[in-house]
C-alpha positions as CSV (number, residue, x, y, z in Angstrom):
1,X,-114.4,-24.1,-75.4
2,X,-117.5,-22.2,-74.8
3,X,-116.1,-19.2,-74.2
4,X,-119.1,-16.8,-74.8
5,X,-120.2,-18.2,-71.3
6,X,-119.1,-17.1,-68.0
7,X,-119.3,-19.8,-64.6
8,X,-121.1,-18.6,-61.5
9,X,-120.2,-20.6,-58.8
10,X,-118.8,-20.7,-55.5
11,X,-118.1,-22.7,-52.2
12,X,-118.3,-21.6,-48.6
13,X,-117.0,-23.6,-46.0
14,X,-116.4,-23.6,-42.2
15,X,-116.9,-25.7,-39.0
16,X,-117.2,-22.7,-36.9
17,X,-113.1,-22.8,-36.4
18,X,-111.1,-19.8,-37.0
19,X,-111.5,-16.6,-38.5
20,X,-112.6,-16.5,-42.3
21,X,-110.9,-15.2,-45.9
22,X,-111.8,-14.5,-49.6
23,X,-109.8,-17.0,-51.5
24,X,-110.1,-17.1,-55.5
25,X,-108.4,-20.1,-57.4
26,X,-105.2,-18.6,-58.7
27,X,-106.1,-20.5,-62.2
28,X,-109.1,-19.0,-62.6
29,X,-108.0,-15.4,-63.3
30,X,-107.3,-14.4,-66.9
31,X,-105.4,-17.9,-67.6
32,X,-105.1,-18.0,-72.1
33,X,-106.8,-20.2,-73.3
34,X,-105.4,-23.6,-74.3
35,X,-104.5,-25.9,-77.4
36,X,-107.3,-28.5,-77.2
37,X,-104.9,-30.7,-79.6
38,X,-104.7,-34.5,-78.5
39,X,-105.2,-33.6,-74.7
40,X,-106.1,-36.3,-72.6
41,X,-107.0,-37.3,-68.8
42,X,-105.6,-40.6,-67.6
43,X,-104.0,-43.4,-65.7
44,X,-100.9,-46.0,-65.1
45,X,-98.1,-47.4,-66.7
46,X,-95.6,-51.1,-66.9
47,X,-96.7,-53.9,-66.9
48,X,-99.6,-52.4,-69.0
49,X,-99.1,-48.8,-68.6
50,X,-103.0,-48.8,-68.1
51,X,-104.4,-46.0,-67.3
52,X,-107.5,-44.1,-66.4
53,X,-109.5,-47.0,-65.4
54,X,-110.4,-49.7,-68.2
55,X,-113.7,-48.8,-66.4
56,X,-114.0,-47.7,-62.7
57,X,-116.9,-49.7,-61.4
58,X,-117.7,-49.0,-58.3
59,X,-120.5,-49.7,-56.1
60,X,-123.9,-47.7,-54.8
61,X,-126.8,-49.8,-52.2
62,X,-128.6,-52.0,-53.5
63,X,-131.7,-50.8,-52.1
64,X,-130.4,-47.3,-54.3
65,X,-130.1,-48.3,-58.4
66,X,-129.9,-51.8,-58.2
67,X,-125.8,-51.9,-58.0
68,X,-124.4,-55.0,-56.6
69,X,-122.7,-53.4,-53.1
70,X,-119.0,-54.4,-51.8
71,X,-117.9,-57.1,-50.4
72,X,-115.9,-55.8,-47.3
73,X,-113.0,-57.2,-46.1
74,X,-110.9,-55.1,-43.6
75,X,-107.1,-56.4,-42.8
76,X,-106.3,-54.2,-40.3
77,X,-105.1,-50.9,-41.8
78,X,-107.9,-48.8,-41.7
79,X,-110.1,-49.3,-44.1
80,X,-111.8,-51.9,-46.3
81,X,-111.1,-53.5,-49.4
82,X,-113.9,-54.3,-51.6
83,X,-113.2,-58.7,-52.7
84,X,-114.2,-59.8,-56.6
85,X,-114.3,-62.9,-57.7
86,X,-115.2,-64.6,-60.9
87,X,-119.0,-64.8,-59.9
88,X,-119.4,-61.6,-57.5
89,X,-117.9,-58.3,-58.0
90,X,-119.4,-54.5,-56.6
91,X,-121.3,-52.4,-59.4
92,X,-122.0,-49.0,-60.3
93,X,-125.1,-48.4,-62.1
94,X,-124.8,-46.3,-65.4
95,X,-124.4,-42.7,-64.4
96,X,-127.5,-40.7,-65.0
97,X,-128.0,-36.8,-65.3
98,X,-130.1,-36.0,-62.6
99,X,-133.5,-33.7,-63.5
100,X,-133.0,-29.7,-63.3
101,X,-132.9,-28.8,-59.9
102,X,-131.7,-31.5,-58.1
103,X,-128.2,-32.9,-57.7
104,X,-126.5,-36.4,-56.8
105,X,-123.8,-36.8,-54.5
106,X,-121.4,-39.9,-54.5
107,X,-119.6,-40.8,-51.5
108,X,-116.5,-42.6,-50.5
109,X,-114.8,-42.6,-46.8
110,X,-112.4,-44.3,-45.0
111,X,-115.8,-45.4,-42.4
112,X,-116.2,-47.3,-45.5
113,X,-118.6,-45.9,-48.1
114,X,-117.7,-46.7,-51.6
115,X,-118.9,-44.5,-53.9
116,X,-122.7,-44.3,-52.2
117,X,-125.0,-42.6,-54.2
118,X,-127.9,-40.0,-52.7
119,X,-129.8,-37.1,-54.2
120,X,-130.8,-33.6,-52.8
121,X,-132.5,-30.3,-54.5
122,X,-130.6,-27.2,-54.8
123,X,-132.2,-24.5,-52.3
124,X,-132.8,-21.3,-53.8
125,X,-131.0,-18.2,-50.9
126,X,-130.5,-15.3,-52.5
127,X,-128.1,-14.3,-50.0
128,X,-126.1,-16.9,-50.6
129,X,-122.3,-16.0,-52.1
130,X,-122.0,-16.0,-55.4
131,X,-118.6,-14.8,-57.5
132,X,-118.0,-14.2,-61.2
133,X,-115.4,-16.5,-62.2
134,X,-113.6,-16.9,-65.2
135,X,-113.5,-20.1,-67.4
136,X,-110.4,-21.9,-66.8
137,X,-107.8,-24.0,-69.0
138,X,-109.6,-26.7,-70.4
139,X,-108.9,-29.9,-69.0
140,X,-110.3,-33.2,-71.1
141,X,-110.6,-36.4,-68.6
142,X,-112.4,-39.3,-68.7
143,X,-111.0,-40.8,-72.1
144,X,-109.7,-44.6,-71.4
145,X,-105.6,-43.7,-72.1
146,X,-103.3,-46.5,-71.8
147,X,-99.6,-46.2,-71.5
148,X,-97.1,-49.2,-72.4
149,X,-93.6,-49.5,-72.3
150,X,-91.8,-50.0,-75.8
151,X,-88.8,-51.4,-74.6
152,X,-87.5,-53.4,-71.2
153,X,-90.5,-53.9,-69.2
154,X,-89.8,-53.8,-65.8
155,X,-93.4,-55.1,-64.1
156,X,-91.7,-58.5,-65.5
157,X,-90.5,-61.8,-64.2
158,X,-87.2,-60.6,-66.1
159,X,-86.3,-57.6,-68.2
160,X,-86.6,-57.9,-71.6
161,X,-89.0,-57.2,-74.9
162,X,-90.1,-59.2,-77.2
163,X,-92.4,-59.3,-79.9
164,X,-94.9,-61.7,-78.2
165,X,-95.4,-59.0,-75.4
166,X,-98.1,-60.4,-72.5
167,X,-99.3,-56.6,-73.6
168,X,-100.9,-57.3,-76.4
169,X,-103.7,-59.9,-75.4
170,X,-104.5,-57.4,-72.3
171,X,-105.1,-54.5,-74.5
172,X,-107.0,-56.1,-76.8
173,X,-108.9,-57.6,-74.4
174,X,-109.4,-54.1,-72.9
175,X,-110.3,-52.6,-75.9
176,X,-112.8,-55.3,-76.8
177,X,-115.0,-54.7,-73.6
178,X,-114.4,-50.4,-73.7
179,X,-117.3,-48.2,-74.6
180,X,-114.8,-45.8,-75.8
181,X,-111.6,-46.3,-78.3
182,X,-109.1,-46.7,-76.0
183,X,-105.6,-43.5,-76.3
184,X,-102.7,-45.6,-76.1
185,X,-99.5,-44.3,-75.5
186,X,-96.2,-46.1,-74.9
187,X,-92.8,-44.8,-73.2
188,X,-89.3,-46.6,-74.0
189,X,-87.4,-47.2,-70.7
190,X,-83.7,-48.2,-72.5
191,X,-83.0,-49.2,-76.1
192,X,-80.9,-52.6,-76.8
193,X,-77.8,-52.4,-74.9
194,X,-75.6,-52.2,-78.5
195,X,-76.7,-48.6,-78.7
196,X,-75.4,-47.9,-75.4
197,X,-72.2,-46.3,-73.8
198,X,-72.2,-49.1,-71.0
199,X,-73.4,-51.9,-73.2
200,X,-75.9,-52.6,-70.1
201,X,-80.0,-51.8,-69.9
202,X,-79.1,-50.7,-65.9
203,X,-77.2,-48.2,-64.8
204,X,-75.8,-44.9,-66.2
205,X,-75.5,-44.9,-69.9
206,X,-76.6,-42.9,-73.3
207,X,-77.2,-43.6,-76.6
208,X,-73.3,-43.7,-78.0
209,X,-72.6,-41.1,-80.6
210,X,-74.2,-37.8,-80.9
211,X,-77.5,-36.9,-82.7
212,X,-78.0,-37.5,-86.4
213,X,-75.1,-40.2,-86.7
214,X,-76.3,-44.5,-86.7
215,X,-76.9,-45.3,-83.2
216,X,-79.6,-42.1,-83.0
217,X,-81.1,-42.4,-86.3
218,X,-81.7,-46.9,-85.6
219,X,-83.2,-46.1,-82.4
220,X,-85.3,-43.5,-83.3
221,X,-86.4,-46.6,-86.2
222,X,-87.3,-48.2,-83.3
223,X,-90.3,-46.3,-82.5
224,X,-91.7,-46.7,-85.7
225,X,-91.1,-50.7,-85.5
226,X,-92.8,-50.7,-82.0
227,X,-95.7,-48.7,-83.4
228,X,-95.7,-50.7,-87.0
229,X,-95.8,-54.4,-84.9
230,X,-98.5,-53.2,-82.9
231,X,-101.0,-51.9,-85.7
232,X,-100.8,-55.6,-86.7
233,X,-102.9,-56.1,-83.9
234,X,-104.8,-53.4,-84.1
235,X,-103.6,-51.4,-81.4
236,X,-102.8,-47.8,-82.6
237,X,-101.2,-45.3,-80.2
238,X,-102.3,-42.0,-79.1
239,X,-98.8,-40.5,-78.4
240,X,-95.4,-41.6,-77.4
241,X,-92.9,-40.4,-74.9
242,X,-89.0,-39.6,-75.5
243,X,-88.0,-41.7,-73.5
244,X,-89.2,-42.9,-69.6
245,X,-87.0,-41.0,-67.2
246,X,-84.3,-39.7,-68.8
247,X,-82.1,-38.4,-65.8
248,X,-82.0,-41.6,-64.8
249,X,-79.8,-42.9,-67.0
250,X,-77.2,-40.4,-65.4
251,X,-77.1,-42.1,-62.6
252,X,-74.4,-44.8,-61.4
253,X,-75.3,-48.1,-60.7
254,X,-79.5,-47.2,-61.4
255,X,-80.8,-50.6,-60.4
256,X,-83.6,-50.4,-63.4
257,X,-83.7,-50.0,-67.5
258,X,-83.0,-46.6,-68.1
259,X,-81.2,-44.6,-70.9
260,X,-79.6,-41.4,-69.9
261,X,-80.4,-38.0,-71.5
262,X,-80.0,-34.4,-70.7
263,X,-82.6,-31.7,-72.0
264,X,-79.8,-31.0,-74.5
265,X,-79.3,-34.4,-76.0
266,X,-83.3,-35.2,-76.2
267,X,-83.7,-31.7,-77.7
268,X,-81.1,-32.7,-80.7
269,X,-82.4,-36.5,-80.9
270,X,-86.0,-34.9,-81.6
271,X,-85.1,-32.6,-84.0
272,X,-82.9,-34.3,-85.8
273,X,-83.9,-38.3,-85.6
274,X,-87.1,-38.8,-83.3
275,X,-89.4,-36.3,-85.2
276,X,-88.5,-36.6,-88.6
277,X,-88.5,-40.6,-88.3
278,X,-92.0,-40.0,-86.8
279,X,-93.4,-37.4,-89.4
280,X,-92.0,-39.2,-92.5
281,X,-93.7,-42.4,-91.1
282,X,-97.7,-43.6,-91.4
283,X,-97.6,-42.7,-87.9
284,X,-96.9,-38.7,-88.0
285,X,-100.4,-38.4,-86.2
286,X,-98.9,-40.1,-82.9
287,X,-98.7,-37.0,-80.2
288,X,-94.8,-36.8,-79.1
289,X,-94.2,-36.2,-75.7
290,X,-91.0,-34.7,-73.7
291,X,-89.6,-35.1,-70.1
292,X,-91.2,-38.2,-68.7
293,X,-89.3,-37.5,-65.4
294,X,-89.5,-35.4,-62.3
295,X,-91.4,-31.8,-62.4
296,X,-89.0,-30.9,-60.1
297,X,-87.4,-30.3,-63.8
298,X,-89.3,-27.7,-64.7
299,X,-89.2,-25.1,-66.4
300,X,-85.9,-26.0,-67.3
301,X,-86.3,-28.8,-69.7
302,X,-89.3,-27.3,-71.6
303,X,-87.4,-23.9,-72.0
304,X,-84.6,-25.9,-73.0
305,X,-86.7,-28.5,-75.8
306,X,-89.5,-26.4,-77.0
307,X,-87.5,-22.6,-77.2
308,X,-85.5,-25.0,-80.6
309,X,-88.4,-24.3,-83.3
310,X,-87.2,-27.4,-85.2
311,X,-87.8,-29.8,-81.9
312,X,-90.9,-27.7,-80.9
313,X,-92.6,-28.3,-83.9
314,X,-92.5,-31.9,-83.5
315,X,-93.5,-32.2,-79.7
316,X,-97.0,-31.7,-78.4
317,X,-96.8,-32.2,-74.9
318,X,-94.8,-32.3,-71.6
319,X,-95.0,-35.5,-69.3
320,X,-94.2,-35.3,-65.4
321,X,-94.1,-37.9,-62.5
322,X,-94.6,-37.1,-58.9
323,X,-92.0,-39.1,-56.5
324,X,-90.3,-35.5,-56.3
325,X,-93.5,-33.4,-55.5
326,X,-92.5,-32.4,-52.3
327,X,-89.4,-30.7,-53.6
328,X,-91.2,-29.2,-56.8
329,X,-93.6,-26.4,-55.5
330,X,-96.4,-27.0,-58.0
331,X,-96.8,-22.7,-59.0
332,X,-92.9,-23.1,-59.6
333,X,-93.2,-25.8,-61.9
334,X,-96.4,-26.6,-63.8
335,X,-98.4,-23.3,-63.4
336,X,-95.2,-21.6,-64.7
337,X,-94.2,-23.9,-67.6
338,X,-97.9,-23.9,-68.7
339,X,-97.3,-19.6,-68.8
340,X,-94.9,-19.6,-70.8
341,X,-95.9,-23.0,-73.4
342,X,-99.3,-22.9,-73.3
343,X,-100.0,-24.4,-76.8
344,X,-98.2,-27.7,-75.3
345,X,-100.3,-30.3,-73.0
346,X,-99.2,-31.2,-69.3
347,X,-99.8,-34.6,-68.8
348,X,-98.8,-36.1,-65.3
349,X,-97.8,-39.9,-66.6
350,X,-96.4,-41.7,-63.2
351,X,-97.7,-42.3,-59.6
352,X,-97.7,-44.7,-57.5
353,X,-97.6,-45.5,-54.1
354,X,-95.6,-47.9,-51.7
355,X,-92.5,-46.9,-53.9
356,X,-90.1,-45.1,-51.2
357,X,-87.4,-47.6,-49.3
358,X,-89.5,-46.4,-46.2
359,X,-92.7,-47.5,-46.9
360,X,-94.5,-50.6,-46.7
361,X,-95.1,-52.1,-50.3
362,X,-98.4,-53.3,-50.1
363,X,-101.3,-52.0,-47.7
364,X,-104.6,-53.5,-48.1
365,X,-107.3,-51.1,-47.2
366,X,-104.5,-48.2,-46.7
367,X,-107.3,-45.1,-47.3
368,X,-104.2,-42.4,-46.7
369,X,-102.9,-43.7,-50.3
370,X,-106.1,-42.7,-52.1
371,X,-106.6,-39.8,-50.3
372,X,-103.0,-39.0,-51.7
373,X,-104.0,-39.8,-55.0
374,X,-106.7,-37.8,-54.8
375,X,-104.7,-34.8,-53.7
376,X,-102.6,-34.9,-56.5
377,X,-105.1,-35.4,-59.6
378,X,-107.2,-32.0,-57.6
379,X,-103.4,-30.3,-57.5
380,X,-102.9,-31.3,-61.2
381,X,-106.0,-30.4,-62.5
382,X,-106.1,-26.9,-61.2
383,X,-102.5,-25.8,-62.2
384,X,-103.0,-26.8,-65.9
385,X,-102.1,-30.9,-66.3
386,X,-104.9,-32.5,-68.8
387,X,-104.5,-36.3,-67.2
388,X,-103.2,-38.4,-64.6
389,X,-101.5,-41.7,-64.4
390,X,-101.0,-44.6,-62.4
391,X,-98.4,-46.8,-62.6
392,X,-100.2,-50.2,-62.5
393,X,-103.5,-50.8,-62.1
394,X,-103.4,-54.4,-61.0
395,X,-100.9,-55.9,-58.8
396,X,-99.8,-59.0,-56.7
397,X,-99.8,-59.2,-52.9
398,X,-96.4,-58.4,-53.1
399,X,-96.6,-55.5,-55.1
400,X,-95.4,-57.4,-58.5
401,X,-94.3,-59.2,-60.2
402,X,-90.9,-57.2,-60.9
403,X,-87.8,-58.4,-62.2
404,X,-86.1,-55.9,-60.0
405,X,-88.0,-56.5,-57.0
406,X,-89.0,-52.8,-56.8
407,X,-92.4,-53.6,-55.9
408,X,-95.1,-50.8,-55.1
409,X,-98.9,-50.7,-54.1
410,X,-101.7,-50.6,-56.6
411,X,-105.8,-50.1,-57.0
412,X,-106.4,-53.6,-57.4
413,X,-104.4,-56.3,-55.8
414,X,-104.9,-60.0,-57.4
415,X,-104.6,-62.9,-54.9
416,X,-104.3,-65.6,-57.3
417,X,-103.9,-68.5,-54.6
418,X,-107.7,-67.7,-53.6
419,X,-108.5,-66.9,-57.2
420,X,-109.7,-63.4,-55.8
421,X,-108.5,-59.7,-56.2
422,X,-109.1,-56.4,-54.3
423,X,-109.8,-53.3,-54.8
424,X,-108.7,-50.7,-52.9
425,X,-109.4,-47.4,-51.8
426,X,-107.3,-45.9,-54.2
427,X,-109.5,-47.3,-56.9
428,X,-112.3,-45.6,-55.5
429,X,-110.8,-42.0,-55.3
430,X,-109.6,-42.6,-59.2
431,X,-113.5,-43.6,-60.1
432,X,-114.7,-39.8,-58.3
433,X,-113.1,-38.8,-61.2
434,X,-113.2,-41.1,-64.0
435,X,-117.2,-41.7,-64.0
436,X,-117.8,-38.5,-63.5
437,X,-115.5,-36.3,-65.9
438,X,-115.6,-37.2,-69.5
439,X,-113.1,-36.2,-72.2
440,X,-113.9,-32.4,-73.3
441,X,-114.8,-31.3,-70.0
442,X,-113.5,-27.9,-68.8
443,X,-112.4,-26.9,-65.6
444,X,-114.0,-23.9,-64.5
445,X,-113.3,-21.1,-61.4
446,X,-114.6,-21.5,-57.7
447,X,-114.9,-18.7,-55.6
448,X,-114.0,-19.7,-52.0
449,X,-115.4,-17.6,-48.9
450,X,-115.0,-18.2,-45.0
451,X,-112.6,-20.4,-46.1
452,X,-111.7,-22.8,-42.8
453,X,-107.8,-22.9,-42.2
454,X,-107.7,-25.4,-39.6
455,X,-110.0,-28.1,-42.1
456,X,-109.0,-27.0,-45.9
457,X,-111.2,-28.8,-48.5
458,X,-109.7,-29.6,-52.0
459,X,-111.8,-29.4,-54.3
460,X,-112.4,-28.7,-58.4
461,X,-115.1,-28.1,-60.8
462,X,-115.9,-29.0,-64.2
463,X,-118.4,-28.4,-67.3
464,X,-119.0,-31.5,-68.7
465,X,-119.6,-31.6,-72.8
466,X,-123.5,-32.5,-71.8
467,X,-123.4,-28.8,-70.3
468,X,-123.7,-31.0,-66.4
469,X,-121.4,-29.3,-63.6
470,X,-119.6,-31.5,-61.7
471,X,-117.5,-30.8,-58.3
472,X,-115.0,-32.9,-56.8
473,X,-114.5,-32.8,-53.1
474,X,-111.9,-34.2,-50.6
475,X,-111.8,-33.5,-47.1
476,X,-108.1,-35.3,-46.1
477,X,-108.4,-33.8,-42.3
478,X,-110.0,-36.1,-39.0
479,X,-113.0,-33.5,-38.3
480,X,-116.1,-33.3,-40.4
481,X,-116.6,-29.6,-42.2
482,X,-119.8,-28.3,-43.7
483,X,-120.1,-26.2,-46.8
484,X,-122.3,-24.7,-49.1
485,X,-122.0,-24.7,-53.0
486,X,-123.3,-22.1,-55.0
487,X,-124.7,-22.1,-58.4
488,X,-126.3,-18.9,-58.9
489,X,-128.2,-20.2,-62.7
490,X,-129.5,-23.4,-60.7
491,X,-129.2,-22.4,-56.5
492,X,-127.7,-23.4,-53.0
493,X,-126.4,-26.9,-51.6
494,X,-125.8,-27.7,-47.6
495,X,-123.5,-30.0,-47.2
496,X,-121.2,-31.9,-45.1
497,X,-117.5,-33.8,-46.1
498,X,-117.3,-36.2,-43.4
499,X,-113.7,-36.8,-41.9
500,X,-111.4,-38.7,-44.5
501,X,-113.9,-38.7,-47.2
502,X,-114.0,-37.9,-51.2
503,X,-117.8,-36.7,-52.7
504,X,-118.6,-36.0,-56.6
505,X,-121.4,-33.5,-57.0
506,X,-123.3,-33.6,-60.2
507,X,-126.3,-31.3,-61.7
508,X,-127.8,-30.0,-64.6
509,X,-127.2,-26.3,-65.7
510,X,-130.4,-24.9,-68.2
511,X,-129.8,-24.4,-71.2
């Protein structure tokens, strides 16, 4: 972390609606600096818990770079999906650094643009506002991070593991065509029903015993198994989780795998089974991560885990998922937990959308659920989380397959009657981050001035490890709203976020 550097750089914005403020991003302001160990920025889960984007290709005009452009097809629910097929598919040119001076813009919005590329030159007004800001908590997107499950799968035809998972061929196949080594990391929804108090992988039901006796110390064996059949194939893991959702083993009749624990019980089973089996194995490098489940648990659990020096010293990181957000204020939970453990990672590892009893699985061309994805990696990212994950990145037209039938929407939806699959908006909104941001980028401060309250922008910046800015903008409201972003080292930018719409900025900085 470059920390002999300060960031000028502010926003103004305003449509000439209300009166104006001096807002300064809470995170910015004398936040400590970070462990940098094992963090990563990501995406998705069962199934493949694939995440951030085996590559987000996207698509610019032709007329712009050369890049193939999407093949629109609107079904009726606001926007437009962009079709593939096994001889066409929408492209995104190579990103390129554009030269001092000037800056490119990428575009996406509900109208339709996907990802359009233009270029503009800063303006140079010295009157222009300009704030010192403060580096930030580093934040390292970008790297290609992969979660699986290690036990019952649930984006299955049935529920059940095997050694012959239909994961294995996928991630190879993933890892064969990535750039980048891909960061695995794989979360165990139940162990084998012998192990358990109600002798069933649904509904609520522990390990038996207590930690350190049998049933503990051959489950915890279990991990290392997973881990040891998968180097066989090459595929070595990044990190593992304690366990998915562990407060959902506690409830009655929970329709899905699950294997209760309280903060208590996974506190013991790490100190006493789960971390030694892990450090005494050849895979002691493998990141170990707690919670899994609901922020809304926070800081409870990590206070709980990580204030035992003996479980603390094996864990590196804290996992949340965000069906509860709206009953977790996001400064009571993450900004707070990162205070007081800031040497352990915040990684957000489960989203998706379509998943409440109210909503509609599937919505082909639904805009709204990007936007909201959008909204929550921008959250995320400026109150300290590293990565974000979806929960499948490819999908049916049903929203499955699932044993369960707890089907929910997805960035790409496979039609495999027309031998066909979709991409949806939400893809897009994931690829505004995931072309743009690279792992070891840092997030930085904004200074925001005449802010507009009726038409709030989102927004965050990061330095890139190539020393480019780059500035990530979402405009969720119906009105358009012009702003200006200020780099004092490089200049000024006019611009406009049209209604429903998501830009990246990126420039140069001198050296």
């Amino acid at each position: 972390m470059p920390s002999s550097r300060s960031s000028l750089l502010s926003i103004t914005e305003g449509t000439g609606q209300g009166g104006s403020r001096e807002v300064r991003d809470p995170s910015a302001q004398g936040a400590p600096a970070p462990n940098h160990s094992g963090q990563r920025f990501g995406m998705a889960k069962p199934g493949v818990r694939c995440r951030w984007w085996v590559e987000a290709v996207s698509w610019v005009p032709a007329a712009t770079l050369g890049g193939r452009p999407c093949d629109a097809k609107d079904f009726g629910h606001g926007s437009l999906v962009c079709a593939c097929s096994a001889t066409y598919c929408d492209t995104l040119d190579p990103v390129v650094l554009p030269a001092p001076g000037t800056y490119v813009k990428y575009e996406s919005s509900k109208a339709g643009k996907r990802l359009e590329r233009s270029e503009g030159s800063f303006q140079h007004n010295t009157k222009t506002p300009g704030t010192r800001c403060s580096w930030a908590p580093a934040c390292t997107p970008g790297s290609r991070v992969c979660p699986c499950v290690a036990a019952a799968m649930s984006f299955t035809r049935r529920a059940c593991y095997h050694p012959d998972s239909p994961q294995i061929p996928i991630l190879r196949a993933a890892q064969a065509v990535a750039k980048r080594p891909l960061s695995l990391y794989a979360s165990p929804w139940t162990s084998p029903v012998w192990m358990k108090t109600n002798g069933a992988m649904t509904g609520r039901g522990t390990l038996k015993g207590s930690p350190g006796d049998k049933y503990h110390q051959a489950w915890a064996k279990y991990f290392i198994r997973f881990l040891d059949e998968y180097a066989k194939y090459n595929l070595t893991f990044w990190a593992v989780t304690a366990g998915n959702e562990p407060t959902a083993g506690e409830i009655v009749f929970y329709p899905f795998q699950c294997l209760g624990f309280s903060p208590e019980h996974q506190r013991d089973f790490i100190a006493q089974d789960l971390g030694p089996a892990l450090a005494n194995s050849s895979h002691r490098n493998v990141q170990l991560i707690i919670l899994d489940d609901q922020r809304v648990m926070l800081p409870y659990w990590a206070q709980v885990v990580l204030k035992d020096p003996v479980a603390a010293s094996y864990i590196s990181g804290i996992g949340i998922h965000w069906y509860l957000d709206f009953l977790a204020p996001i400064d009571l939970t993450l900004s707070i937990t990162h205070h007081l453990f800031p040497d352990y990672f915040l990684l957000s590892t489960e989203a998706s959308t379509g998943s409440y009893f109210w909503e509609p699985r599937v919505v082909l061309g639904g805009w709204d659920r990007g936007s909201k994805y959008s909204h929550s990696i921008l959250t995320n990212l400026n109150n300290y989380v590293t990565g974000w994950t979806d929960w499948n990145l490819a999908l049916d037209l049903e929203g499955g397959p699932n044993w369960s039938k707890n089907y929910v929407d997805s960035p790409i939806i496979v039609d495999s009657s027309k031998d066909v699959f979709y991409k949806q908006p939400m893809f897009y909104h994931l690829g505004h981050f995931s072309k743009f941001i690279p792992e070891g980028s840092q997030r930085v401060g904004l200074a925001v001035s005449k802010k507009c309250r009726r038409c709030d922008l989102e927004h965050s910046a990061f330095l890139r490890p190539d020393g480019a800015i780059v500035l990530v903008v979402l405009n969720r409201s119906p009105v358009d709203v012009s702003f200006g972003v200020s780099d004092p080292r490089v200049g000024f930018i006019e611009a406009t976020a049209p209604s429903d719409s998501i830009q990246t900025f990126l420039w140069r900085q001198p050296a």
